[in-house]
C-alpha positions, 0 to 999 in steps of 0.5 A: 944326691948331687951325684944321682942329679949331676952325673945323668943328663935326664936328671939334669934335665929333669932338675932344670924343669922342675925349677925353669919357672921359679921367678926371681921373687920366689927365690928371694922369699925361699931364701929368706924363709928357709932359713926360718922354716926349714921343710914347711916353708910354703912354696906355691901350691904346697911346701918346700918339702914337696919340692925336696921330696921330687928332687930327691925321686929325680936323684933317686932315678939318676942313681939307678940309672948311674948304676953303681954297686958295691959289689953287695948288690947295693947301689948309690940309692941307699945314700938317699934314704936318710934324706929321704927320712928328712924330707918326708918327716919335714923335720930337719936335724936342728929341728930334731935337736930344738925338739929334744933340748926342749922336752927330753932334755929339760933345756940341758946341752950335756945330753946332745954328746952322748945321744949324738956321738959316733 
């Protein structure tokens, strides 16, 4: 992500826009809600997954103008799609694990190795 929005200058730009009139206030309250509501913590008109959900569209379109394939045919965008899967189920991995030690696991830990290794 921070490639698609660091390395093209209209990314940056667009990156800047989206957060230029953020006021001091919003951000001390995002930073104190996010922590507790992840992807659903409201923010203006709408959720801090809406504001994931564009800054990942202006990553995207960083990436595909970067234009950086691995020889597959298969540029940088791909990197996206997991955080894409995130923002869009606004559910993030710890939500995910909560969610699962909470019903599918009946409150046990051990099940969090096998489901989750690599």
């Amino acid at each position: 992500m921070w490639v698609g929005l660091l390395y093209d200058d209209t990314a940056r730009a667009a990156a800047a826009d989206l957060i230029a009139d953020w006021s001091l206030a919003e951000i001390v309250a995002l930073r104190a809600e996010v922590p507790l509501q992840a992807l659903k913590t409201p923010f203006r008109r709408g959720t801090v997954k809406d504001v994931a959900l564009a800054m990942l569209a202006i990553a995207d379109q960083g990436l595909r103008r970067r234009n950086r394939g691995d020889g597959l045919g298969r540029d940088e965008t791909r990197y996206l799609n997991p955080l894409f899967r995130i923002a869009e189920s606004a559910l993030s991995p710890a939500e995910e694990l909560l969610a699962a030690f909470e019903r599918r696991w009946d409150g046990r830990v051990d099940p969090v190795f096998c489901e989750y290794a690599y």
